[in-house]
Structure formats: structure tokens, C-alpha cells
N, CA, C, O and CB atoms as a CASP TS submission, in Angstrom:
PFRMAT TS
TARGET T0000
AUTHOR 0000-0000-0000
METHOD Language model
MODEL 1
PARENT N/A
ATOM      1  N   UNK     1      21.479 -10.952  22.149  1.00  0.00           N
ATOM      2  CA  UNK     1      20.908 -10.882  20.822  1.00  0.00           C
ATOM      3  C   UNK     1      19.824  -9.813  20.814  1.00  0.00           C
ATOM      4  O   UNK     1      19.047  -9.748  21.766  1.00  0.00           O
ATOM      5  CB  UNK     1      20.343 -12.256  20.384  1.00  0.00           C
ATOM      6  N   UNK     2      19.723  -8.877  19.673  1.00  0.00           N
ATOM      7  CA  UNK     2      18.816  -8.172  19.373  1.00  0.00           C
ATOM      8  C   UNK     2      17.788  -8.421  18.239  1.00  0.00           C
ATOM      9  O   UNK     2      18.260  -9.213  17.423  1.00  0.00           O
ATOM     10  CB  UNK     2      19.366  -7.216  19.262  1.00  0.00           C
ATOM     11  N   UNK     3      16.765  -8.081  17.977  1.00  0.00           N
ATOM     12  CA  UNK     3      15.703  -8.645  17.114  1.00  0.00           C
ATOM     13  C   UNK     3      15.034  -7.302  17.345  1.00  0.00           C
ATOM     14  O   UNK     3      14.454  -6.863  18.337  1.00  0.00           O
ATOM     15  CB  UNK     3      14.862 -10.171  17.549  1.00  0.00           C
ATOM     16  N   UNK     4      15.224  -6.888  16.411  1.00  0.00           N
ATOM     17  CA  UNK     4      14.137  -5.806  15.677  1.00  0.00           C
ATOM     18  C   UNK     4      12.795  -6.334  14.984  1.00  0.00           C
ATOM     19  O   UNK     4      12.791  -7.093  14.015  1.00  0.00           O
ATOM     20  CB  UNK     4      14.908  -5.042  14.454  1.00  0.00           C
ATOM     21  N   UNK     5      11.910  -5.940  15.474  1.00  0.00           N
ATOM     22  CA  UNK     5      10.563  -6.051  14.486  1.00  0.00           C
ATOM     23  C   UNK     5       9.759  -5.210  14.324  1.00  0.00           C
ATOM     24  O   UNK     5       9.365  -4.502  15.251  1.00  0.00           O
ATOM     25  CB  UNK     5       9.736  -6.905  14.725  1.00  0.00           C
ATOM     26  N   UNK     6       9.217  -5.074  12.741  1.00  0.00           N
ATOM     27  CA  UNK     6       8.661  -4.661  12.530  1.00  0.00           C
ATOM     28  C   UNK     6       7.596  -3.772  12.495  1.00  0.00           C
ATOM     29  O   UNK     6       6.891  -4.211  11.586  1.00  0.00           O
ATOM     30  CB  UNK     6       8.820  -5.027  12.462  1.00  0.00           C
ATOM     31  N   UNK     7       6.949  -2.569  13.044  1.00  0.00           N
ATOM     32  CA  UNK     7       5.740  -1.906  13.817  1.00  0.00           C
ATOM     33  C   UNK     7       4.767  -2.537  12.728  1.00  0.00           C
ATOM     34  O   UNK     7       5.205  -2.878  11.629  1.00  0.00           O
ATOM     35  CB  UNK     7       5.715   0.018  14.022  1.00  0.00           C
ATOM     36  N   UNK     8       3.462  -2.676  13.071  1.00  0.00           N
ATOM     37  CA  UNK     8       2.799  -3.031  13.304  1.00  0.00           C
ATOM     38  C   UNK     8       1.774  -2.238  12.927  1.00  0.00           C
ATOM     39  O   UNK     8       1.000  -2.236  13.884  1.00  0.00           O
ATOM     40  CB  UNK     8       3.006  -3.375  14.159  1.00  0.00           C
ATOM     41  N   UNK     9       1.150  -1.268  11.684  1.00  0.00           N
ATOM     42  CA  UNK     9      -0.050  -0.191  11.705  1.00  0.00           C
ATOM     43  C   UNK     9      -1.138  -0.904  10.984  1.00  0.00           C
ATOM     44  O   UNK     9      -1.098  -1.746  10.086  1.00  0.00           O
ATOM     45  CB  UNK     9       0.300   1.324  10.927  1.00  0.00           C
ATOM     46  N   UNK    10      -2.339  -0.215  11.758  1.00  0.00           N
ATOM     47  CA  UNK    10      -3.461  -0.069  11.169  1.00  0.00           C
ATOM     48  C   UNK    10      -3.868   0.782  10.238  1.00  0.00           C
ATOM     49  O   UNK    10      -3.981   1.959  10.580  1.00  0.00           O
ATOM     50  CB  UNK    10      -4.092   0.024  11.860  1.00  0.00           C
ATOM     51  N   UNK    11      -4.220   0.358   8.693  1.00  0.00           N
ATOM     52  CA  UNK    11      -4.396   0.787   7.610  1.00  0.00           C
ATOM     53  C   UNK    11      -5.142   0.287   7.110  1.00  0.00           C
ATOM     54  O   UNK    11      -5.465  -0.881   7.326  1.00  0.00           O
ATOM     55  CB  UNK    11      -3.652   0.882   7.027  1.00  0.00           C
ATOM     56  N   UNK    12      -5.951   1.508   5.766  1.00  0.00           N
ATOM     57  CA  UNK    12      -7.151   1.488   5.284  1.00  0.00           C
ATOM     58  C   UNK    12      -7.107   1.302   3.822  1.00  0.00           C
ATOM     59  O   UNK    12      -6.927   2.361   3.221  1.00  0.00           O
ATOM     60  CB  UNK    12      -7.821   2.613   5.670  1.00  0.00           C
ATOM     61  N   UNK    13      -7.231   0.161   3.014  1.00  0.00           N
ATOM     62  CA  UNK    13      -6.812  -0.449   1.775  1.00  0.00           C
ATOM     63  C   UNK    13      -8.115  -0.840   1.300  1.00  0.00           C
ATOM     64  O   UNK    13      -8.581  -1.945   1.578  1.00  0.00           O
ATOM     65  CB  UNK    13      -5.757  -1.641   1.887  1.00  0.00           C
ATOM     66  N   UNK    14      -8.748   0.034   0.575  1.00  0.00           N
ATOM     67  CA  UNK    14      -9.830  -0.399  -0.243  1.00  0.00           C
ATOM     68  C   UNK    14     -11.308  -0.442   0.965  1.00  0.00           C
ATOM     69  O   UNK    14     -12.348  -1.100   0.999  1.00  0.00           O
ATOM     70  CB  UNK    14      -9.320  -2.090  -1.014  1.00  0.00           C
ATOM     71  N   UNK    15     -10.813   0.437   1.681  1.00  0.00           N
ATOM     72  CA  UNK    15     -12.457   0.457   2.732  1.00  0.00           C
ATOM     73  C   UNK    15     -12.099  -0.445   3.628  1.00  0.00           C
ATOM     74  O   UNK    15     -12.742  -0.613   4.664  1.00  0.00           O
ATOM     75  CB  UNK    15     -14.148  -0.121   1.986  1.00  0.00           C
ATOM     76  N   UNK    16     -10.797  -1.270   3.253  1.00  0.00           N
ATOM     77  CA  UNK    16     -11.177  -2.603   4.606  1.00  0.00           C
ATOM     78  C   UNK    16      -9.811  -2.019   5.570  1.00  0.00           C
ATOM     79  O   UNK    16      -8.725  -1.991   4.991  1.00  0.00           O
ATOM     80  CB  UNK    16     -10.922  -4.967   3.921  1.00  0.00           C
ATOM     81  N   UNK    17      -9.875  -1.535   7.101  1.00  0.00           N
ATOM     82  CA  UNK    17      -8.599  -1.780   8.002  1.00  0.00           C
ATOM     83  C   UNK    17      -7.912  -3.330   7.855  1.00  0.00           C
ATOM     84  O   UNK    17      -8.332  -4.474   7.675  1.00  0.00           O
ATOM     85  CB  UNK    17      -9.080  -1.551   9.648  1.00  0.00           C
ATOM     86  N   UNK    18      -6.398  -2.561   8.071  1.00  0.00           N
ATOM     87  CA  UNK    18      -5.863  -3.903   8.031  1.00  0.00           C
ATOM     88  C   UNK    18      -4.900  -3.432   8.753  1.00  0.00           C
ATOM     89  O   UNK    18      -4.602  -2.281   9.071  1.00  0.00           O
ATOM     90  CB  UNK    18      -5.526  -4.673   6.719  1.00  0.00           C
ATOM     91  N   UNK    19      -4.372  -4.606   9.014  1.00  0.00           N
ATOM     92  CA  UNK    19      -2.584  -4.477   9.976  1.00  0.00           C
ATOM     93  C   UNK    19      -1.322  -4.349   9.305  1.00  0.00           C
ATOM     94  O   UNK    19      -0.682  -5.292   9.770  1.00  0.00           O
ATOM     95  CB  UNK    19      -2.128  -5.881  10.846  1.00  0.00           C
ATOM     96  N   UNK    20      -0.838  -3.958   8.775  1.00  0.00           N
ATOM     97  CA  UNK    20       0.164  -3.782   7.417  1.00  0.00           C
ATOM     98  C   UNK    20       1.340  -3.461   8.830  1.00  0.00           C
ATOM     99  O   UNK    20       1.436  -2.702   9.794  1.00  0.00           O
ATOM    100  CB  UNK    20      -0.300  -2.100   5.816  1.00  0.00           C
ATOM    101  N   UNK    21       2.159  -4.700   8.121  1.00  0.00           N
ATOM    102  CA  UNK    21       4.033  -4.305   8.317  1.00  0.00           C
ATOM    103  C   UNK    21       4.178  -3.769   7.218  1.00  0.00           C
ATOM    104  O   UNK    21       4.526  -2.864   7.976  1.00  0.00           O
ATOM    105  CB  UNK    21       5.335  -5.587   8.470  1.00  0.00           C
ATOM    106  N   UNK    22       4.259  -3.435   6.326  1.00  0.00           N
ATOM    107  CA  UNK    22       5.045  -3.066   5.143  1.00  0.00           C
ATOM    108  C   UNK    22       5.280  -1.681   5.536  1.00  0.00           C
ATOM    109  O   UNK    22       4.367  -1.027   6.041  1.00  0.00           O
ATOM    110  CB  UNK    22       4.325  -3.264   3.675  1.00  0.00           C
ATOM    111  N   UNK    23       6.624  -1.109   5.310  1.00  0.00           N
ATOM    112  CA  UNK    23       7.206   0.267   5.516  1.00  0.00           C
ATOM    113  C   UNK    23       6.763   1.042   4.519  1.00  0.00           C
ATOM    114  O   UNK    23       6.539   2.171   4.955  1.00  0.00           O
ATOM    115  CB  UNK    23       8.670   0.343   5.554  1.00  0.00           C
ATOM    116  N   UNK    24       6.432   0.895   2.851  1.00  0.00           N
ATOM    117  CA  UNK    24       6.730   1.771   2.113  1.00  0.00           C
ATOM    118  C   UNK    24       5.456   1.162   0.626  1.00  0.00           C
ATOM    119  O   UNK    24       5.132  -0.024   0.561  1.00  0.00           O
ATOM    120  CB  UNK    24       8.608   1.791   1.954  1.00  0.00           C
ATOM    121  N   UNK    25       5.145   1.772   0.031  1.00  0.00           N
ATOM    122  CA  UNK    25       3.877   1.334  -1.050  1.00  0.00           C
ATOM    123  C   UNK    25       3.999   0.178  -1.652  1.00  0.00           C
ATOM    124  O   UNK    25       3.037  -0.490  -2.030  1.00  0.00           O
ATOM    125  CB  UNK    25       3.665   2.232  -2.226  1.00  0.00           C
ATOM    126  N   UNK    26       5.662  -0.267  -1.837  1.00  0.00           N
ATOM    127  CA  UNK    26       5.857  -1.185  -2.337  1.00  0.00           C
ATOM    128  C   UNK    26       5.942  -2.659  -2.084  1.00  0.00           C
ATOM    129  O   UNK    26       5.891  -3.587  -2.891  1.00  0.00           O
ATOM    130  CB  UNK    26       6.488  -0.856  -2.636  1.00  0.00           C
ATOM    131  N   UNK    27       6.151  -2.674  -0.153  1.00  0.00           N
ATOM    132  CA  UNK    27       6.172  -3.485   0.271  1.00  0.00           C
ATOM    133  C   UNK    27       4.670  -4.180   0.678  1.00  0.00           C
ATOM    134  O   UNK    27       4.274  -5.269   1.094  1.00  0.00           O
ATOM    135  CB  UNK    27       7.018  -3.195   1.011  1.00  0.00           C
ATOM    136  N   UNK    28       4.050  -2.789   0.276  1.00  0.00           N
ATOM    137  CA  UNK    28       2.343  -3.095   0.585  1.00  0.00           C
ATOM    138  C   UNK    28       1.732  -3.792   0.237  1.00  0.00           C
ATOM    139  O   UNK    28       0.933  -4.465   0.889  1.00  0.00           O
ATOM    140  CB  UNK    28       1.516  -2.434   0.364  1.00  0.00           C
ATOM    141  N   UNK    29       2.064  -3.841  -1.557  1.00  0.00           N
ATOM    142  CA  UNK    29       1.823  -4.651  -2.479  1.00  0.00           C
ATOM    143  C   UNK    29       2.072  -6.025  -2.499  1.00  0.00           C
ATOM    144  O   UNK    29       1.453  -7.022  -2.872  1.00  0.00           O
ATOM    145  CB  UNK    29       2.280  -4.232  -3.302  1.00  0.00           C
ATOM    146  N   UNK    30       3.313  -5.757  -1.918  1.00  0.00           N
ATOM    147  CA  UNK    30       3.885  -7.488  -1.862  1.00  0.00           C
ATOM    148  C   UNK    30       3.325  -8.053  -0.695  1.00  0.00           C
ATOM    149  O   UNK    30       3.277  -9.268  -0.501  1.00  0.00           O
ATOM    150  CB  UNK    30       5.670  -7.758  -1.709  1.00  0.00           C
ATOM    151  N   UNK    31       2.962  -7.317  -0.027  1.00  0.00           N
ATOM    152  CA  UNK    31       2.141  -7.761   1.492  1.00  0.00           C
ATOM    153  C   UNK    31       0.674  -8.485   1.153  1.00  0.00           C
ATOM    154  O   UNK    31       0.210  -9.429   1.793  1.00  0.00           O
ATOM    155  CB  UNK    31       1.740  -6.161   2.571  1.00  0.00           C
ATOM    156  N   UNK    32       0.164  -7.959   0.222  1.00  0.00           N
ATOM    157  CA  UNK    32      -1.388  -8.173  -0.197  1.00  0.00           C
ATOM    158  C   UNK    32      -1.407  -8.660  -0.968  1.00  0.00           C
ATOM    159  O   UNK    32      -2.449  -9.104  -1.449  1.00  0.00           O
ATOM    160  CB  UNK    32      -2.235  -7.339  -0.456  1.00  0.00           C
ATOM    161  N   UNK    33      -0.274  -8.814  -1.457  1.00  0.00           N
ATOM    162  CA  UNK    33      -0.226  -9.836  -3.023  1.00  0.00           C
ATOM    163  C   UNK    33      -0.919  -9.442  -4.085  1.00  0.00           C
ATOM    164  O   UNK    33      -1.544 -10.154  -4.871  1.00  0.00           O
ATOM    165  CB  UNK    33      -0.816 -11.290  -2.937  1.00  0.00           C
ATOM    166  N   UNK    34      -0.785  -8.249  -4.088  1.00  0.00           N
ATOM    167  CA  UNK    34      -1.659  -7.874  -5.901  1.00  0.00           C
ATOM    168  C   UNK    34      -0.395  -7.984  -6.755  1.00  0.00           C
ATOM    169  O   UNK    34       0.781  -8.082  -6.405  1.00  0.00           O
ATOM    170  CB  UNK    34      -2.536  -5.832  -6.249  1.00  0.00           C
ATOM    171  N   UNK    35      -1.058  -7.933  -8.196  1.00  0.00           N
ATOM    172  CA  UNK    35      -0.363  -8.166  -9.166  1.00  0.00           C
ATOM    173  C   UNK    35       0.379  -6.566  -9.433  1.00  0.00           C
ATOM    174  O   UNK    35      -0.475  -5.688  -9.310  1.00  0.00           O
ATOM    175  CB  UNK    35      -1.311  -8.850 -10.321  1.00  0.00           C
ATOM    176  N   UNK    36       1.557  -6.101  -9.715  1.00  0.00           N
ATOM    177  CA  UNK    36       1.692  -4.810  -9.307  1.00  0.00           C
ATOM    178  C   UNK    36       1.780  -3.902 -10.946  1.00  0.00           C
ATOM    179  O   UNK    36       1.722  -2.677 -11.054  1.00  0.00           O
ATOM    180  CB  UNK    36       3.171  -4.717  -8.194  1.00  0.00           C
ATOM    181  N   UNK    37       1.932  -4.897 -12.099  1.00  0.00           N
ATOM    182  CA  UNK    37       2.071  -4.426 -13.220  1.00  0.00           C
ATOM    183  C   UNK    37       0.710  -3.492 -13.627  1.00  0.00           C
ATOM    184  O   UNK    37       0.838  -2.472 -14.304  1.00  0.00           O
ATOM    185  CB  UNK    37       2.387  -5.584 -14.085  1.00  0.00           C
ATOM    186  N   UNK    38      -0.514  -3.930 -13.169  1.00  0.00           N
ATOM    187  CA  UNK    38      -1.407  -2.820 -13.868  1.00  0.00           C
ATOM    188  C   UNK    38      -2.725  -2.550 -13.096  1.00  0.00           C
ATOM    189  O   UNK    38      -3.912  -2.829 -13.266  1.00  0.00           O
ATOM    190  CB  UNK    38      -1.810  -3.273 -15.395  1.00  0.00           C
ATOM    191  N   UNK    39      -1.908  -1.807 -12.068  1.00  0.00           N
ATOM    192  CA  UNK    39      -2.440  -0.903 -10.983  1.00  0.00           C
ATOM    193  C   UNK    39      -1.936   0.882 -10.767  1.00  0.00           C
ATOM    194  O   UNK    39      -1.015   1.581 -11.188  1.00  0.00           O
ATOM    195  CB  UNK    39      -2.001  -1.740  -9.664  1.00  0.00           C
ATOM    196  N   UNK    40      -3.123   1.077  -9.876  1.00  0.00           N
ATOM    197  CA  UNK    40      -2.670   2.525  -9.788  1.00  0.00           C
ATOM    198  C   UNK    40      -2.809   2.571  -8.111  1.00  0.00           C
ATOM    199  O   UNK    40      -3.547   1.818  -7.475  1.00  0.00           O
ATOM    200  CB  UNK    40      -3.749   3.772 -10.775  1.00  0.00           C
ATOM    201  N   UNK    41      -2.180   3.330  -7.684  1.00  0.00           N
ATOM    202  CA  UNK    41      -2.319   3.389  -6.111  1.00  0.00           C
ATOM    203  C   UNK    41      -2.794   5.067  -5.556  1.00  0.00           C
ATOM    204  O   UNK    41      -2.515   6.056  -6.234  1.00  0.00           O
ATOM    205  CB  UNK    41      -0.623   2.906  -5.397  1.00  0.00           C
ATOM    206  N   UNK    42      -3.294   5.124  -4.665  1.00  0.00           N
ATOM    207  CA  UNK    42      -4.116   6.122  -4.106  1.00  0.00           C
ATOM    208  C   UNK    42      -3.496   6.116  -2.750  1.00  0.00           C
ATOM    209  O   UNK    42      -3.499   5.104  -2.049  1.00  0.00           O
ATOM    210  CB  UNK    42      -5.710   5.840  -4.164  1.00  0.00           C
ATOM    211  N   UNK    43      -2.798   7.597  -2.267  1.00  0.00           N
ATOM    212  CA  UNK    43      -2.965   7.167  -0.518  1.00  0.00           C
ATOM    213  C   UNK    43      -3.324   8.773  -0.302  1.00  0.00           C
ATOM    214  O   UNK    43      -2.801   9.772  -0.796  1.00  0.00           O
ATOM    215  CB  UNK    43      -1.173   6.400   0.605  1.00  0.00           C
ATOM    216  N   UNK    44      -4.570   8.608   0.756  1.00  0.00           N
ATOM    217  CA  UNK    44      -5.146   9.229   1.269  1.00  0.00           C
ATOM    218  C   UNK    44      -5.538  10.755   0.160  1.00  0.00           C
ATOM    219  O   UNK    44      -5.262  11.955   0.187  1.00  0.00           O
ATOM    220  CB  UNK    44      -4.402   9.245   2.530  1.00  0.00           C
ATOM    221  N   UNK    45      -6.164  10.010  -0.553  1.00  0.00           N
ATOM    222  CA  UNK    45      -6.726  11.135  -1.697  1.00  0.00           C
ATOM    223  C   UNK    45      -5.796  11.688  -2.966  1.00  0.00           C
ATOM    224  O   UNK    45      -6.191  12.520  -3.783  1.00  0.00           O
ATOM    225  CB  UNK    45      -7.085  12.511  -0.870  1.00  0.00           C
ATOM    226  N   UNK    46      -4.013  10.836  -2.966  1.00  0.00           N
ATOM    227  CA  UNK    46      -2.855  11.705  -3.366  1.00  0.00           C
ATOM    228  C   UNK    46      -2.975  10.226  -4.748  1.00  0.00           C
ATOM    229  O   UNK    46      -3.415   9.177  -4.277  1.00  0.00           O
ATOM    230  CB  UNK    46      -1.090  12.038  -1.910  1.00  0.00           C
ATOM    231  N   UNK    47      -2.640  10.191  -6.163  1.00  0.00           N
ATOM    232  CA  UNK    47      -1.755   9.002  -6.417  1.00  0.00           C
ATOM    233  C   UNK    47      -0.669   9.313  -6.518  1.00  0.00           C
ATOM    234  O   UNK    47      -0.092  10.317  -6.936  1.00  0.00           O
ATOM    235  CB  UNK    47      -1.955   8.267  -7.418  1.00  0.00           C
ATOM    236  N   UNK    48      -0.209   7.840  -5.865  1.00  0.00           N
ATOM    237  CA  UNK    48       1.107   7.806  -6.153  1.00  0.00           C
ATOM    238  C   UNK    48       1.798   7.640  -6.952  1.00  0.00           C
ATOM    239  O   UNK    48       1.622   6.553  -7.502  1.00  0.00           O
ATOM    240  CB  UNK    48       1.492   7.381  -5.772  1.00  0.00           C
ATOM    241  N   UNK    49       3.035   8.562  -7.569  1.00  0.00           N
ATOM    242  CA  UNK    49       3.204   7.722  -9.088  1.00  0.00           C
ATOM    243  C   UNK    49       4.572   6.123  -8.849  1.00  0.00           C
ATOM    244  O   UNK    49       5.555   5.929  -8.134  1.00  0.00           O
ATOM    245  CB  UNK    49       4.092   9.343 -10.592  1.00  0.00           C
ATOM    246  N   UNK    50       3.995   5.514  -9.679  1.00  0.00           N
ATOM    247  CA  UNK    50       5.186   4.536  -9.015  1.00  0.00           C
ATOM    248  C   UNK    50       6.211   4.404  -9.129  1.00  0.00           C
ATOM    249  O   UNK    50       6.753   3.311  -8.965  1.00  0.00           O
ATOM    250  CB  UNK    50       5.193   3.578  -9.069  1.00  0.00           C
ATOM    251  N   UNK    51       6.901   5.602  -9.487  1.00  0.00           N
ATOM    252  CA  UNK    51       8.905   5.839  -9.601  1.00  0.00           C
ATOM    253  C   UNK    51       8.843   6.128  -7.578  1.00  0.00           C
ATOM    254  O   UNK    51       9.918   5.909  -7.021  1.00  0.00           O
ATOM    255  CB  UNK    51       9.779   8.175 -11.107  1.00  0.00           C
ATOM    256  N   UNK    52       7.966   6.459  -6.896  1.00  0.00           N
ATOM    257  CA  UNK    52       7.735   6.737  -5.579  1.00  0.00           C
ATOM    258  C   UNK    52       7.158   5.591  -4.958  1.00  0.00           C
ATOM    259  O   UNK    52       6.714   5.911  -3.856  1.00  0.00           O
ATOM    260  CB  UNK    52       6.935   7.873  -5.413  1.00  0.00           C
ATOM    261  N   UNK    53       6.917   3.915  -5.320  1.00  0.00           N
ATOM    262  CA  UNK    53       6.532   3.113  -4.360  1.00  0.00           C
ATOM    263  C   UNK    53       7.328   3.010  -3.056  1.00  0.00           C
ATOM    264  O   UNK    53       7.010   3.020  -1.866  1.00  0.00           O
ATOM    265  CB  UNK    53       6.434   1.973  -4.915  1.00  0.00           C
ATOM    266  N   UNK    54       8.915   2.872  -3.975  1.00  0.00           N
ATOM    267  CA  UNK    54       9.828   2.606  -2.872  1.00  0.00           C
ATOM    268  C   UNK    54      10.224   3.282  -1.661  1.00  0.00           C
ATOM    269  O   UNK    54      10.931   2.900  -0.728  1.00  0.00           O
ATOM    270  CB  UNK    54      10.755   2.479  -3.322  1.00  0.00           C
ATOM    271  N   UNK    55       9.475   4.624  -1.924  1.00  0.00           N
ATOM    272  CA  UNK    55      10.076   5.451  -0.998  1.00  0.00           C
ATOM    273  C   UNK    55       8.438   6.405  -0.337  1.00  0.00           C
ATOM    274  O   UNK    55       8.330   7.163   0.627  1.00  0.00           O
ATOM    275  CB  UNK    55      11.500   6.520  -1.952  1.00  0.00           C
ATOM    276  N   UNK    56       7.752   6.097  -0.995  1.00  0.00           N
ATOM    277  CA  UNK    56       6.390   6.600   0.045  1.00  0.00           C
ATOM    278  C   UNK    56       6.113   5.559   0.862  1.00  0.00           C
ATOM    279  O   UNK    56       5.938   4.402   0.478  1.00  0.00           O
ATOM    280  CB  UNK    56       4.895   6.969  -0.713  1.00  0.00           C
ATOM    281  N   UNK    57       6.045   6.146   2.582  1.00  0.00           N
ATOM    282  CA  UNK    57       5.854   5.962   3.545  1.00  0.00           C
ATOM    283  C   UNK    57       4.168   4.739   3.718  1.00  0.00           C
ATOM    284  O   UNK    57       3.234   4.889   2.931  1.00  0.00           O
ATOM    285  CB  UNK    57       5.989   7.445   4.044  1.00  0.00           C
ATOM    286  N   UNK    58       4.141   4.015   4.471  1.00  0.00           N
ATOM    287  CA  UNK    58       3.238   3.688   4.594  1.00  0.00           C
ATOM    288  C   UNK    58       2.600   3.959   6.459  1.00  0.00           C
ATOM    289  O   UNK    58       3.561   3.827   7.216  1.00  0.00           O
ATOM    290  CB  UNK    58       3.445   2.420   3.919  1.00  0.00           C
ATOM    291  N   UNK    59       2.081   4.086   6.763  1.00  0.00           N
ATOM    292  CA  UNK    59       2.101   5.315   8.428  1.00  0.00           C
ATOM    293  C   UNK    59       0.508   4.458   8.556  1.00  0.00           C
ATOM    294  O   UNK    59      -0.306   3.932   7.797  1.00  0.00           O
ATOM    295  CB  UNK    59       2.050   8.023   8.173  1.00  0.00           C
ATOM    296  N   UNK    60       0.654   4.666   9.754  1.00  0.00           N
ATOM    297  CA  UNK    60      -1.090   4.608  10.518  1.00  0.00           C
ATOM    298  C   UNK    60      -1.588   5.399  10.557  1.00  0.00           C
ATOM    299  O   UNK    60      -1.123   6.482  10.914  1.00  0.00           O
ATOM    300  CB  UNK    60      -1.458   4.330  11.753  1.00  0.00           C
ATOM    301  N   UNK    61      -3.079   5.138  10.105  1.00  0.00           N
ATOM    302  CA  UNK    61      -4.436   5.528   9.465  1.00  0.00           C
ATOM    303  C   UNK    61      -4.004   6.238   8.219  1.00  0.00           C
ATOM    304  O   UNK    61      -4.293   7.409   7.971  1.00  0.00           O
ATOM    305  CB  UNK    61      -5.421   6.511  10.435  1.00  0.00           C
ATOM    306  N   UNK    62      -3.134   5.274   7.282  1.00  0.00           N
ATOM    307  CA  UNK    62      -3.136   6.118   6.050  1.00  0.00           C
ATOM    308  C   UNK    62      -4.160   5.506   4.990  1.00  0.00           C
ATOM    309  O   UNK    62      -4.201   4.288   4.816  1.00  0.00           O
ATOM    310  CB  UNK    62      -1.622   6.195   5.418  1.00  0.00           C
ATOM    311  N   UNK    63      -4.827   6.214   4.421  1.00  0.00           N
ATOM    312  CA  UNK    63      -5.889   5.266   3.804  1.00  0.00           C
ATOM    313  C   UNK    63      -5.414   5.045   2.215  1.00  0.00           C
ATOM    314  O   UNK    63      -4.493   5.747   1.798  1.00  0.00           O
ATOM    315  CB  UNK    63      -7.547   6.002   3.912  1.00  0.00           C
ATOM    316  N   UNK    64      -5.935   4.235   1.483  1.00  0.00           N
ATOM    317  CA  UNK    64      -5.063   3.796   0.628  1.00  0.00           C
ATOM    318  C   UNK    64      -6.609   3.287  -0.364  1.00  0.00           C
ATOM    319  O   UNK    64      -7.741   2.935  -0.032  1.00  0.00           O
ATOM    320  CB  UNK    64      -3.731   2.546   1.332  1.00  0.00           C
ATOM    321  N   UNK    65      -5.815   3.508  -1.859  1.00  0.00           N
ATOM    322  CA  UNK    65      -7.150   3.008  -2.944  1.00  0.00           C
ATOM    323  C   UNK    65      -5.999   2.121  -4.063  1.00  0.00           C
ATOM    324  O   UNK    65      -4.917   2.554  -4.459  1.00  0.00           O
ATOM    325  CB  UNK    65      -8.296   4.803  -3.982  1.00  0.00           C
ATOM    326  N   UNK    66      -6.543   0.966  -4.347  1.00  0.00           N
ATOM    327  CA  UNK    66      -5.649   0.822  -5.491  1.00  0.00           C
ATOM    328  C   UNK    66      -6.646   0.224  -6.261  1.00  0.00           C
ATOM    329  O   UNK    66      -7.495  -0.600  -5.920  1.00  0.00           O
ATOM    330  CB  UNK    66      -4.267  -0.002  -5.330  1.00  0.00           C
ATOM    331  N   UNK    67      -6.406   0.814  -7.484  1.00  0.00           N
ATOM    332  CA  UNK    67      -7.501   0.478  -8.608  1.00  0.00           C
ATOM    333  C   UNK    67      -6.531  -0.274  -9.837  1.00  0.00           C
ATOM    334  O   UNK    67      -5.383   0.058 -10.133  1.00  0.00           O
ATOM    335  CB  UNK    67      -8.396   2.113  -9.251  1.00  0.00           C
ATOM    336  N   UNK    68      -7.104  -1.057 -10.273  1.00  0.00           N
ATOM    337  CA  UNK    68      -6.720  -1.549 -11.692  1.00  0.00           C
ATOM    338  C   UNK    68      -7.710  -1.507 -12.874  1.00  0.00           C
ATOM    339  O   UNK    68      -8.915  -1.349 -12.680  1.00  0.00           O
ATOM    340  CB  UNK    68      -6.340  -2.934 -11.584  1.00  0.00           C
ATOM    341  N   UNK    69      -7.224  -1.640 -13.996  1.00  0.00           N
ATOM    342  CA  UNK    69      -8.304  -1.187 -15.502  1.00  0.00           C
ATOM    343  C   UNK    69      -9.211  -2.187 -15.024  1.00  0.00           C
ATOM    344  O   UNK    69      -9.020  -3.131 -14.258  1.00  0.00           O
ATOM    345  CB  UNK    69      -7.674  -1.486 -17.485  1.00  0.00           C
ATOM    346  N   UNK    70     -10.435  -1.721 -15.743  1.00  0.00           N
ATOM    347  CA  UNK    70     -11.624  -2.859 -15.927  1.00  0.00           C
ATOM    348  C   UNK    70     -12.367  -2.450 -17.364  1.00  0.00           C
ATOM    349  O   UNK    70     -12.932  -1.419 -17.729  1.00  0.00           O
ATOM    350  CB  UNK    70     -12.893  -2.811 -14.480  1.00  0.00           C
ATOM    351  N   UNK    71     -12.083  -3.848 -18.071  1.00  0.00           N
ATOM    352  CA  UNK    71     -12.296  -3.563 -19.843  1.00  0.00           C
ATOM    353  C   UNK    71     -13.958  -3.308 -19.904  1.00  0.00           C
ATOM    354  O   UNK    71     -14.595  -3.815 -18.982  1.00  0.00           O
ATOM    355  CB  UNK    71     -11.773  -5.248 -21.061  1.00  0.00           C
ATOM    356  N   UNK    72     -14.458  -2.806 -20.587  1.00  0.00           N
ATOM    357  CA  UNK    72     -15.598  -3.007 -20.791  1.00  0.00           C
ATOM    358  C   UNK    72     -16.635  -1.591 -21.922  1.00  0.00           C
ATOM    359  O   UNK    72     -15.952  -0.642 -22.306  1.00  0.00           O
ATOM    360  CB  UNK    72     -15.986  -3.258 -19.233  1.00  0.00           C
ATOM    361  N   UNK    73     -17.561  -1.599 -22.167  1.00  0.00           N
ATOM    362  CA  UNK    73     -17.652  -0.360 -23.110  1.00  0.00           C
ATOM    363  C   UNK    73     -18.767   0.130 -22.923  1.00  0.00           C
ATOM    364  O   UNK    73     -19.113   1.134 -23.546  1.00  0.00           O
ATOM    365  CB  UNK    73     -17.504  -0.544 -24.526  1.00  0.00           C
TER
END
């Protein structure tokens, strides 16, 4: 039997390192459990637009910002 798993990187999500399996922006999300409808994502100074979650890379020491609206005047 073979068993593949997952690598294992250290990544930078909002200032905090973390250990992220997730392969790709999208799985990131689902990793951290944010709500994904009304966010914007940041990796390493770039946003991402999100027709590209599925397919931008998530790599070690990639640093990462995700912001959502905040109402106020």
C-alpha cells in the first residue's frame, strides 16, 4: 500500500506563521475556515483575483493578506 501525504509548509496569513496543507488559495480558505464570499486575498504583495484561487500555488514562506469590507464612515 501506498499513502501519499500531503507536504506540509510554513506560511504567513495575516502576520501569523502557520502550517498550511492546502496546495492552492482555495484550499487555504477552506483550511482556515473563512467565509470566502466577501474577501479579497493578497499573496506576497500580488492580489489574487479569484477566477485564480484554484490554481494559485500555495508554496513555503509565501506570505498571504486576506482582507474583508469593514462598514463604517
Amino acid at each position: 500500500m501506498i499513502v501519499f501525504l500531503k507536504r506540509v509548509k510554513m506560511t504567513v496569513v495575516d502576520g501569523k506563521n502557520l502550517q498550511m496543507k492546502a496546495e492552492n488559495v482555495a484550499e487555504m480558505i477552506v483550511e482556515l475556515k473563512i467565509e470566502k464570499d466577501f474577501i479579497a486575498v493578497v499573496k506576497n504583495g500580488k492580489i489574487v483575483p479569484r477566477t485564480r484561487w484554484d490554481t494559485e500555488s500555495v508554496e513555503k514562506d509565501d506570505v498571504f493578506e486576506i482582507f474583508s469590507p469593514v462598514s463604517g464612515g
